[in-house]
VOPAGU-2260 file (C-alpha; in pm, 1 decimal, decimal comma):
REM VOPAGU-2260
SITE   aa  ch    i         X         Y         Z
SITE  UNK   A    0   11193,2    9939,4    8174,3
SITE  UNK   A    1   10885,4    9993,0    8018,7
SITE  UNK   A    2   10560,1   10121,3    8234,3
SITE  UNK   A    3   10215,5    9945,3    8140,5
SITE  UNK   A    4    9973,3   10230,9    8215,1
SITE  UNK   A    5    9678,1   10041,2    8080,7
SITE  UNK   A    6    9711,9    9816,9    8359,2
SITE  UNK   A    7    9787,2   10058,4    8628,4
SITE  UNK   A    8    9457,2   10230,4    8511,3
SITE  UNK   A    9    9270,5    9927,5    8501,0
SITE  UNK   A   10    9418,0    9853,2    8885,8
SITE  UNK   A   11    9378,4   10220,9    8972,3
SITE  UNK   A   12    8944,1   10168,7    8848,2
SITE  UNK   A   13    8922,1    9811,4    9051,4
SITE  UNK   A   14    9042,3   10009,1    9376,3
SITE  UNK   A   15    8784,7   10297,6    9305,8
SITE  UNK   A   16    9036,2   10552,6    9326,0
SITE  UNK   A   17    9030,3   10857,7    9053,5
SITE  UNK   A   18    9370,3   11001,6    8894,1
SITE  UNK   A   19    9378,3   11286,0    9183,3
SITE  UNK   A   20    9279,0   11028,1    9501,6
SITE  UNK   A   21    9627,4   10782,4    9385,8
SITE  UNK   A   22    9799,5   11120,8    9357,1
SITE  UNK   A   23    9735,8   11288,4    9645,1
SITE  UNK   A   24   10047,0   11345,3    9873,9
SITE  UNK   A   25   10274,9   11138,2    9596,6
SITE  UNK   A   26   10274,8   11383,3    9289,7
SITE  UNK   A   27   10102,6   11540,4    9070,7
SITE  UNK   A   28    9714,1   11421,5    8904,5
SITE  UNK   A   29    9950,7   11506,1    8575,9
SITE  UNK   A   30   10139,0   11267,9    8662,7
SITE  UNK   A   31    9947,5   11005,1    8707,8
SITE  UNK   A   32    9775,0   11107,5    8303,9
SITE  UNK   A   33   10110,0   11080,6    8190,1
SITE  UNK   A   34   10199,9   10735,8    8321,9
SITE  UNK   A   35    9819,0   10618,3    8207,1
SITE  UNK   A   36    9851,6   10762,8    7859,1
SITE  UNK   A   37   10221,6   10800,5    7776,0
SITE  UNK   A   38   10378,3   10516,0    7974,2
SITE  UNK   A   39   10596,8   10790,7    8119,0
SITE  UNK   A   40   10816,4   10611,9    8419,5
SITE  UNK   A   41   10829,8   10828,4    8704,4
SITE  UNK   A   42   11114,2   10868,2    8923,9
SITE  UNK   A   43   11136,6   10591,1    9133,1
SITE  UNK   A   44   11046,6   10723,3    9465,4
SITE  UNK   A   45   10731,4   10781,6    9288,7
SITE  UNK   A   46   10652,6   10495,6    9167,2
SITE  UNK   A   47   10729,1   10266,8    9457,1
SITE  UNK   A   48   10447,8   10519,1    9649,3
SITE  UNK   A   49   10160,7   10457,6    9378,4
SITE  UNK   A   50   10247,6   10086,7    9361,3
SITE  UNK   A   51   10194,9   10121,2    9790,5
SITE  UNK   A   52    9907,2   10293,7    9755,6
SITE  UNK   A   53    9750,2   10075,7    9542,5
SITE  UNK   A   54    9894,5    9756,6    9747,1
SITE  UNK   A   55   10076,4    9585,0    9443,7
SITE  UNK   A   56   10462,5    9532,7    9345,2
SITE  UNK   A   57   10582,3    9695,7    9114,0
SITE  UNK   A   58   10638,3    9453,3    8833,4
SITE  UNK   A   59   10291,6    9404,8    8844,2
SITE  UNK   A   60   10325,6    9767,4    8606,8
SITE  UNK   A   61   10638,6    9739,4    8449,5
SITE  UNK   A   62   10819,8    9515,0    8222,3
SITE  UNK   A   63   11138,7    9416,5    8225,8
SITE  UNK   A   64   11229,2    9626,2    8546,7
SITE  UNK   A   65   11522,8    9526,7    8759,0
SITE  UNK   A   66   11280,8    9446,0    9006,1
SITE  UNK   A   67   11450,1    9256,1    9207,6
SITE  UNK   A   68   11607,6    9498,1    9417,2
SITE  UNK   A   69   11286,9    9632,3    9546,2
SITE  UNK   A   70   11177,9    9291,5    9608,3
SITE  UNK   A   71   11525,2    9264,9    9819,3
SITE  UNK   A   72   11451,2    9605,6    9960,6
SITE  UNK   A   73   11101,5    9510,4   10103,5
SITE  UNK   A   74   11225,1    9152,3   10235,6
SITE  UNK   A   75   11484,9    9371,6   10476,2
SITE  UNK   A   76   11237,8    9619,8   10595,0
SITE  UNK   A   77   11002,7    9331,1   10687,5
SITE  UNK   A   78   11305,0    9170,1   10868,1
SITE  UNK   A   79   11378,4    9516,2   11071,6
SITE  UNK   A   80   10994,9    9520,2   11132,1
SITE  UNK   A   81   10967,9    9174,9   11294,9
SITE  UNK   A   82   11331,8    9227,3   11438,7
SITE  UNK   A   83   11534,3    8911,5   11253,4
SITE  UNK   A   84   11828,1    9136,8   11207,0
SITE  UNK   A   85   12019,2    8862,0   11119,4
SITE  UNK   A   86   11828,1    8803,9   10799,9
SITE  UNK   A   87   11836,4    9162,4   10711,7
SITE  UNK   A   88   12184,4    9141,0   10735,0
SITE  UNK   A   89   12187,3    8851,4   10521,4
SITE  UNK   A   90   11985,3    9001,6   10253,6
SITE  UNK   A   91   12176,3    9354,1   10286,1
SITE  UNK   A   92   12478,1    9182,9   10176,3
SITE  UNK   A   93   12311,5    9029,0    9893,0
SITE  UNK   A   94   12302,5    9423,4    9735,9
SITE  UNK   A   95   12609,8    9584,7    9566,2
SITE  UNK   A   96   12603,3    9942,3    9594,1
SITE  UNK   A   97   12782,8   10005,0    9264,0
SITE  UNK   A   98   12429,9    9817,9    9064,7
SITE  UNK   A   99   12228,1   10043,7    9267,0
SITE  UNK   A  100   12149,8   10360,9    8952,9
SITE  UNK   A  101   11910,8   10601,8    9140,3
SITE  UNK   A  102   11972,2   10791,4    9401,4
SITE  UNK   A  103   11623,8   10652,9    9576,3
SITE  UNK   A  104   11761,9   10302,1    9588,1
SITE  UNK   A  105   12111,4   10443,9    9709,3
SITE  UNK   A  106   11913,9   10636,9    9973,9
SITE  UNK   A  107   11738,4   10340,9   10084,1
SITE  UNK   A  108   12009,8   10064,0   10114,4
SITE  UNK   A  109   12234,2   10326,3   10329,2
SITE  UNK   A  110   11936,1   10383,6   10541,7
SITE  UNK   A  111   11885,8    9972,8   10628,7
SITE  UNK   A  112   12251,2    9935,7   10595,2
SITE  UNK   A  113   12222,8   10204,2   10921,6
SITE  UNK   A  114   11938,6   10041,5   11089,2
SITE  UNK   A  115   12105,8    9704,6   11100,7
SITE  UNK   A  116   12434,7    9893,2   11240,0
SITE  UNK   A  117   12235,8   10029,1   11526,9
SITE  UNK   A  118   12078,6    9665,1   11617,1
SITE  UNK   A  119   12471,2    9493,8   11604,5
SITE  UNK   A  120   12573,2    9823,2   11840,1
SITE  UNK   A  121   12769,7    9911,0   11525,7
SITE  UNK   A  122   12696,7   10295,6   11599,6
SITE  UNK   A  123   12980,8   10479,3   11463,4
SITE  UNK   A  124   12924,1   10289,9   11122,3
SITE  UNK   A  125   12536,5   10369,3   11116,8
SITE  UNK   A  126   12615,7   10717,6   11208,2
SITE  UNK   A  127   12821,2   10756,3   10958,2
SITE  UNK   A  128   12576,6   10592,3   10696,8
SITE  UNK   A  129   12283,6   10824,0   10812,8
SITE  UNK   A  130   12470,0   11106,8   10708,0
SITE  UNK   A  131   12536,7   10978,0   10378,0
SITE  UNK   A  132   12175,9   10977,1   10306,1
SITE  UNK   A  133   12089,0   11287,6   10474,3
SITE  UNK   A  134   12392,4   11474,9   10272,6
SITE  UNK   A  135   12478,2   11303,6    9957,2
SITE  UNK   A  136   12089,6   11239,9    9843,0
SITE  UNK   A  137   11952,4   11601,5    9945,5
SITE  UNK   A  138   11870,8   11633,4    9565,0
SITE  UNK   A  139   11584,9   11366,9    9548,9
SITE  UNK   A  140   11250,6   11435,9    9587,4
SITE  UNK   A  141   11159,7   11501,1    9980,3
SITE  UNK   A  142   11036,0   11129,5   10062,0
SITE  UNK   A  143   10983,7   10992,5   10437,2
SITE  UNK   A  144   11346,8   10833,1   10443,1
SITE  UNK   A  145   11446,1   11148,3   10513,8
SITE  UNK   A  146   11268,8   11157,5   10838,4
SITE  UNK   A  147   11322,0   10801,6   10924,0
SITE  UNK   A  148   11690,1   10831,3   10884,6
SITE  UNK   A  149   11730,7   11148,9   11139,2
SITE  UNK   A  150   11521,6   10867,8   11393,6
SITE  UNK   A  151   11788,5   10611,0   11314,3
SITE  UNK   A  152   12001,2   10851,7   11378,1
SITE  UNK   A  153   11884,2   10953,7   11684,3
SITE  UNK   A  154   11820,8   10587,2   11830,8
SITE  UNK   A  155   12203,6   10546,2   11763,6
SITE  UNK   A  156   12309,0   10855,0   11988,2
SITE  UNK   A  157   12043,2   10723,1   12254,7
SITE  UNK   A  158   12247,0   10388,8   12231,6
SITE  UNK   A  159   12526,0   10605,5   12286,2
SITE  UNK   A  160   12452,3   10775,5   12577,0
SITE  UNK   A  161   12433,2   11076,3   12413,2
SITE  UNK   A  162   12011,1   11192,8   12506,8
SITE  UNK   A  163   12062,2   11552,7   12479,4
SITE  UNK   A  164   12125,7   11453,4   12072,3
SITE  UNK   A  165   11861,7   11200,4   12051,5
SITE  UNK   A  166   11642,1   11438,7   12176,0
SITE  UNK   A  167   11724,8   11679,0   11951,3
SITE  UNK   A  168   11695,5   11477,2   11680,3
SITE  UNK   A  169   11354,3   11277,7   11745,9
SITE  UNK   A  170   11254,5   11638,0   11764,7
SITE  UNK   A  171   11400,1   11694,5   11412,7
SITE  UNK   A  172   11235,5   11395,9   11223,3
SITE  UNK   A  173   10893,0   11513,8   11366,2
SITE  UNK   A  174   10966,1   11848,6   11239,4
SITE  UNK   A  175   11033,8   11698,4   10909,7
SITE  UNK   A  176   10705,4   11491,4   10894,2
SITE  UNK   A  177   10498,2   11801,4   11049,4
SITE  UNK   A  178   10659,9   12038,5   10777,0
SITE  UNK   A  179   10722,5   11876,3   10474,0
SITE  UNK   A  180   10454,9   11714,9   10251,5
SITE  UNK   A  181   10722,3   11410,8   10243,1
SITE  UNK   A  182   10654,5   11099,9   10010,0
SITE  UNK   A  183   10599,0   10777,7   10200,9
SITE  UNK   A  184   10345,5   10441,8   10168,5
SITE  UNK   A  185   10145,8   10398,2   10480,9
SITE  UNK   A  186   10349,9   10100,5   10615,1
SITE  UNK   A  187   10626,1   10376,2   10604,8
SITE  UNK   A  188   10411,6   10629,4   10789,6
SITE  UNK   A  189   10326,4   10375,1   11058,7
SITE  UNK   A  190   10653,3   10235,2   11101,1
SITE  UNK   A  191   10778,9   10609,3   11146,6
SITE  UNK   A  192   10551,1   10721,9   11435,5
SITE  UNK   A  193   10640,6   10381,6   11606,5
SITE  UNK   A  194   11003,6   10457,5   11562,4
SITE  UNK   A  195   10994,2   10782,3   11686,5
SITE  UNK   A  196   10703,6   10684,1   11949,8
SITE  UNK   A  197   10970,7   10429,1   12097,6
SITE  UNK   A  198   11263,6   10709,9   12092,2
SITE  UNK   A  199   11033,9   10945,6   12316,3
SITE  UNK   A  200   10967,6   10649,3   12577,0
SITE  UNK   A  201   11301,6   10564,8   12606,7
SITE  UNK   A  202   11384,6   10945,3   12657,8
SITE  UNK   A  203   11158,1   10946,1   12978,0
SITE  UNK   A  204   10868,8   11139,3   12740,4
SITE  UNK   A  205   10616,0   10995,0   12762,4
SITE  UNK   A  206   10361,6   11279,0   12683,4
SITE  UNK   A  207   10505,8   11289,8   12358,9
SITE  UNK   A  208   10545,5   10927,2   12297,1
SITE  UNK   A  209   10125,7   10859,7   12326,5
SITE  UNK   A  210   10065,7   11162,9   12075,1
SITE  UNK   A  211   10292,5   11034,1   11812,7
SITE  UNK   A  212   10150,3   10687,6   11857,0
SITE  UNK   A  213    9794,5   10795,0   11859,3
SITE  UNK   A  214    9890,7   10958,2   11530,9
SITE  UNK   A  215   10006,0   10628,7   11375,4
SITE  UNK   A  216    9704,3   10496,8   11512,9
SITE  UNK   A  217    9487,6   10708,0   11341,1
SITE  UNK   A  218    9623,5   10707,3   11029,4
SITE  UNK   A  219    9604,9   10288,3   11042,0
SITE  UNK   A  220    9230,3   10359,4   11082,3
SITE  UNK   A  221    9228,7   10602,3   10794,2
SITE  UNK   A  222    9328,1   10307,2   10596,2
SITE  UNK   A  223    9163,7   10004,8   10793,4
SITE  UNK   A  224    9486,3    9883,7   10835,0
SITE  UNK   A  225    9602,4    9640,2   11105,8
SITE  UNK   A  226   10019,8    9742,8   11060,0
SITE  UNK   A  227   10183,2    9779,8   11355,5
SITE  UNK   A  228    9860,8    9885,0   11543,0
SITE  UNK   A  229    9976,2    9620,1   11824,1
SITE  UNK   A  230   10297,9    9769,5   11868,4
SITE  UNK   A  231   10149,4   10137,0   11858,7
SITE  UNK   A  232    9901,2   10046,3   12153,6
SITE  UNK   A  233   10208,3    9868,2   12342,8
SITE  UNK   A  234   10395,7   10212,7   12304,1
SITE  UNK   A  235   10103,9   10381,8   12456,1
SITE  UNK   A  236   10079,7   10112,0   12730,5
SITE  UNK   A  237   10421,0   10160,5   12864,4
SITE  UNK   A  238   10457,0   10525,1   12813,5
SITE  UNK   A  239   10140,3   10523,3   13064,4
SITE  UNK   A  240   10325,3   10301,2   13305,2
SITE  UNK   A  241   10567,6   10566,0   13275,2
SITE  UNK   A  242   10318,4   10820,4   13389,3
SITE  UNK   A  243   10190,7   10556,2   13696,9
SITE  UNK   A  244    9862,8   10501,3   13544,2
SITE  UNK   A  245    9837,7   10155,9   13573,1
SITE  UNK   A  246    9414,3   10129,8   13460,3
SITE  UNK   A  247    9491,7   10339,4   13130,2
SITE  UNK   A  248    9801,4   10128,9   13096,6
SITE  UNK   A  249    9617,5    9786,0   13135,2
SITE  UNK   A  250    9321,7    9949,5   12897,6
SITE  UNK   A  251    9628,6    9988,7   12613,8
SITE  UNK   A  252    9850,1    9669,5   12668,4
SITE  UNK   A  253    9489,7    9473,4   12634,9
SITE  UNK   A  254    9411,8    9646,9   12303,2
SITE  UNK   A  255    9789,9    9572,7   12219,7
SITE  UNK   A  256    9755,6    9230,3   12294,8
SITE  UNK   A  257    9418,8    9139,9   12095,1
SITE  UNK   A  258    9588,8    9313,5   11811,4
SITE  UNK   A  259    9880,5    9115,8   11805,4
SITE  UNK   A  260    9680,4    8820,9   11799,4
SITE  UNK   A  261    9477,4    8948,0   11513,1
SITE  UNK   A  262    9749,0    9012,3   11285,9
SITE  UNK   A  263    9996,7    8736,0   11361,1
SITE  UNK   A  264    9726,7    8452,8   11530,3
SITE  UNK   A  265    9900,3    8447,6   11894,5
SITE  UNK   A  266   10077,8    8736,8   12117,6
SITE  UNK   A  267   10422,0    8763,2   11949,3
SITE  UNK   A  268   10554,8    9084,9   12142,2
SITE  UNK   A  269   10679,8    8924,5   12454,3
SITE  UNK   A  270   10712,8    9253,4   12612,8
SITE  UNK   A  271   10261,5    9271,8   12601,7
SITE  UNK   A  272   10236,3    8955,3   12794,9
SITE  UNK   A  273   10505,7    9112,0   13042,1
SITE  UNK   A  274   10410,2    9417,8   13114,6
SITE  UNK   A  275   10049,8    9268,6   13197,3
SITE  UNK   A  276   10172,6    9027,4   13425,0
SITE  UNK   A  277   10338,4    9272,3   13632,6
SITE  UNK   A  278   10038,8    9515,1   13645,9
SITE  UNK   A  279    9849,1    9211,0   13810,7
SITE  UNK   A  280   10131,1    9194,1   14084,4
């Protein structure tokens, strides 16, 4: 693999960012000087985060990569995202673990390999595939997978039964993003606070489920970003409902549902429409 850094610094210019702004929360401003100058390939965790940042794939930077794993990757995350767990399956079996050379990618594919355990009620299995990455990848760079693997976790003890252990871990993974300086591309962060937004309604918190949603909202704004903001506002909707205030709820499904048309051109969250119709009962 070879790294084009006179592109990525051309790309870097066009987006108006400096050396220390693509940097920031990824790695170092060195870094980034290296890759320009040197063509020095980061690790890959790295280098998936600039190529976020900067809202590009990564072969648009390097030659002759592998790349598509990461394209495979990204096609199963948006699958878990709009819920076709059948097609993440699909795709998931499309990757052999024994190609996969960093521990990143490893990380990753045990991660969605989890995620689409939990949606098949496969929960022993995912369990047991959380743990891999949370134990056998503990050497890699701290990146957000980290936190959104103790949340898959925990959504697989909710579907358990088990609350006292969800609860304790949806408390974990906040710790982790609250504490740690992890690595992670917005749609990451989003997708995170709506993961663990979801865990806290379905543990009767709903308190805690509008401050972790408000957070993914803000950071959407941050970055005039659309992602999930439909399904952040929906959180915050029924975790009011929760809370038998049906005028803030209404305020928040209404938001949720201009959103959702927005981004995808009609209401695609069933549960929006729903959730309205009742509150006019």
């Amino acid at each position: 693999m070879k790294l084009r850094g006179d592109v990525l610094k051309q790309i870097r210019r066009k987006r108006g960012l400096s050396q220390t702004a693509l940097a920031e929360g990824i790695c170092t401003q060195a870094t980034i000087s290296l890759m320009e100058k040197q063509n020095r390939l980061p690790k890959m965790d790295i280098l998936t985060a600039i190529c976020e940042r900067l809202n590009i794939s990564s072969d648009r930077i390097v030659e002759n990569e592998v790349s598509g794993i990461n394209e495979t990757f990204n096609q199963i995350v948006d699958s878990l995202i709009s819920r076709n767990f059948e097609d993440a399956s699909t795709l998931l079996k499309k990757v052999h673990v024994k190609n996969l050379e960093s521990d990143f990618d490893k990380q990753r594919y045990y991660y969605l390999v989890g995620m689409v355990q939990v949606e098949s009620d496969q929960l022993d299995e995912a369990i047991f595939n959380f743990e891999l990455v949370l134990t056998q990848f503990t050497t890699t760079s701290a990146n957000i997978y980290l936190a959104m693997t103790t949340a898959g976790m925990a959504l697989a003890y909710l579907k358990r039964g088990d609350k006292e252990r969800a609860a304790r871990l949806t408390n974990r993974s906040v710790k982790l993003i609250d504490n740690k300086k992890l690595i992670g591309s917005l749609h990451q962060w989003a997708s995170i606070d709506c993961q663990i937004s979801e865990l806290y309604l379905q543990l009767d918190d709903p308190d805690n489920a509008i401050d972790v949603a408000n957070k993914g909202i803000e950071l959407c704004r941050e970055h005039d970003s659309l992602f999930l903001l439909d399904e952040l506002y929906l959180c915050i909707g029924r975790s009011y409902l929760l809370k038998d205030e049906p005028e803030k709820a209404k305020e928040s499904l209404e938001i949720a549902k201009s959103l959702s048309i927005a981004r995808h051109g009609s209401v695609t969250e069933n549960t929006i429409l729903l959730e309205l119709k009742n509150l006019e009962v």
